[in-house]
N, C-alpha and C positions, 0 to 999 in steps of 0.2 A: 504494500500500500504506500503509494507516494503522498509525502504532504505536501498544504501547499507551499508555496514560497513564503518567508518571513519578510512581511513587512515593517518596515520602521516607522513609518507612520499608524499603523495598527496597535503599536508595541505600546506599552504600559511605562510609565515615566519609569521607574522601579528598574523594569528590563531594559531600559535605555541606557540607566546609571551602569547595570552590571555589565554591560558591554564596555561601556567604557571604561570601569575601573580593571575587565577583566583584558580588553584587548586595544584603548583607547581607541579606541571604533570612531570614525571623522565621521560616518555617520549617523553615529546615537546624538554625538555632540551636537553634528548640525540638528538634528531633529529636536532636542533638547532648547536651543536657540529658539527654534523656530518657533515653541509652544513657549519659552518665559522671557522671549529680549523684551518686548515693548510691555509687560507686566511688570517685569522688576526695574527694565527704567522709568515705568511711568511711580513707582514705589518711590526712589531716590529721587526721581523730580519732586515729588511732592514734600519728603522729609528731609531734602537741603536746601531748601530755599529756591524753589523754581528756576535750579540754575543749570540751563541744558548740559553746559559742557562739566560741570562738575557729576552729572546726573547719568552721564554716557561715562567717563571715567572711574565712577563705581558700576558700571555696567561693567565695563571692559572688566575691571580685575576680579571682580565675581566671575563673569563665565570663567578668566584664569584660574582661578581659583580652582574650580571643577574641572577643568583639562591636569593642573597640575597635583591637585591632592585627592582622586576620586577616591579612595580610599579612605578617606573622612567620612562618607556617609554609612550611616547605618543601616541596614537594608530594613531593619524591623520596623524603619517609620516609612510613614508617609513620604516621597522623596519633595514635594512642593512643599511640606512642614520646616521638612529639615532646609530646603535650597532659603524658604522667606528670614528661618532663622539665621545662616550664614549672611542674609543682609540686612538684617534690622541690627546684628551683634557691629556689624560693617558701621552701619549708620551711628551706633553709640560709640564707637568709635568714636566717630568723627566728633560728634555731641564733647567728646571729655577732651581729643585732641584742641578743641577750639572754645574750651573752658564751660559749653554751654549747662544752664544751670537750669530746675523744675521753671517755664513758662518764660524762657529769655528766645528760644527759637520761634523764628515767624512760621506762624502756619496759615501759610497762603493756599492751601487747595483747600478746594469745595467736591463733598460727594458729588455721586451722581442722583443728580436730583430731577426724576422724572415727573416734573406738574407744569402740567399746560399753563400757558397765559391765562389769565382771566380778564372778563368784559370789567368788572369795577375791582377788582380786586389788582393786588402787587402781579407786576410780571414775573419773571422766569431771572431775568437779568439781574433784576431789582433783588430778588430769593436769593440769586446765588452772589452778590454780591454781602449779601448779609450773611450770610452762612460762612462766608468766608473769614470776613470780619468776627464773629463770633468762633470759627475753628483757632482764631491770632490768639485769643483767650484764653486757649487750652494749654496747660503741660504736654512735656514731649511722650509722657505715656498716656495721656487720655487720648492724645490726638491716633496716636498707632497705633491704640487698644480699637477704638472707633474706626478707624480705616480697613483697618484688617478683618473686622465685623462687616462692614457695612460695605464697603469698597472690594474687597480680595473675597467675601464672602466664606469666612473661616470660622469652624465650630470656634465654640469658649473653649474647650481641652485643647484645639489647634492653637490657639490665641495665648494657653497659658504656656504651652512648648514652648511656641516662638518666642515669646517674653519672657523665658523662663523665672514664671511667679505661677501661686498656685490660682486654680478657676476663682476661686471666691477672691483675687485681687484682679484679674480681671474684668468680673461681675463689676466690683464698686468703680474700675477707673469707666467700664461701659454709664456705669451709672450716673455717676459722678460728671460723668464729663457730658452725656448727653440733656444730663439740666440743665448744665451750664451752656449749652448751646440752643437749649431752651428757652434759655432766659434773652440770652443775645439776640431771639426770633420774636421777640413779642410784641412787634408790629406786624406780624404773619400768624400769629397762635391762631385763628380760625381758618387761613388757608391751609396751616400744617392739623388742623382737627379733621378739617374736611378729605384728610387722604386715607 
């Protein structure tokens, strides 16, 4: 009985790594690229200060990173668990390289915020400029306790990995910090009731 051909685009991120860590396979790599470059750089845009070329240079040495140490991951996780951990750990880095302290980083991204325009109500523009304003508010872990929830779409036990704290500290900074971006909306409370 023949099987069929193995494809790489079929393959499981997991199976992807073990190629690479087992034969640095150029093409698990490229495949691997191609399902997390513009997710993990759009992650670093947002938590360095929307600064493209700094945001592509932690791109770059993350995939290095994974060409050169595949051996680091652990196969018992999830392999997008462990890749968001090696760059949030990347990003506190840079947090303590540049002395940054709880709510001194600007946080200039806004979720993704799907509400139509309204006839008398705040537009779309208007939202996400206030969202934005209100995410400036946030500490550096409420903001990518909430990102990683809301944005990357990552269980609380995924959230507590990556942040390595336990679920009930990520529960309070979810909490915690979506009050506080509650509160910075409170000329939208009835547009944000009505979703």
């Amino acid at each position: 009985m023949r099987l069929p051909p193995f494809s790489l685009t079929d393959a499981t991120d997991e199976a992807l790594m073990d190629l690479l860590a087992r034969e640095r396979h150029e093409g698990a790599f490229d495949e691997l690229y191609r399902r997390y470059s513009q997710r993990m750089l759009h992650f670093f845009y947002r938590m360095l200060d929307r600064d493209e070329a700094v945001a592509q240079d932690f791109l770059q040495e993350l995939f290095l990173k994974l060409v050169e140490k595949p051996h680091r991951y652990d196969p018992r996780r999830r392999f997008s668990t462990w890749f968001f951990t090696v760059a949030s750990n990347m990003v506190k880095n840079e947090y303590r390289r540049r002395g940054v302290r709880r709510g001194e980083v600007p946080l200039t991204d806004a979720l993704p915020v799907g509400i139509p325009p309204q006839e008398d109500g705040p537009d779309r523009a208007t939202l996400t400029a206030q969202l934005e304003q209100a995410l400036d508010q946030l500490n550096p872990a409420q903001r990518e306790a909430i990102l990683l929830r809301y944005r990357e779409e990552h269980s609380i036990k995924e959230i507590s990995e990556l942040m390595t704290c336990s679920e009930g500290t990520v529960k309070s900074r979810l909490f915690y910090g979506l009050r506080q971006l509650a509160r910075g909306l409170v000329a939208f409370q009835t547009v944000l009731q009505d979703l």
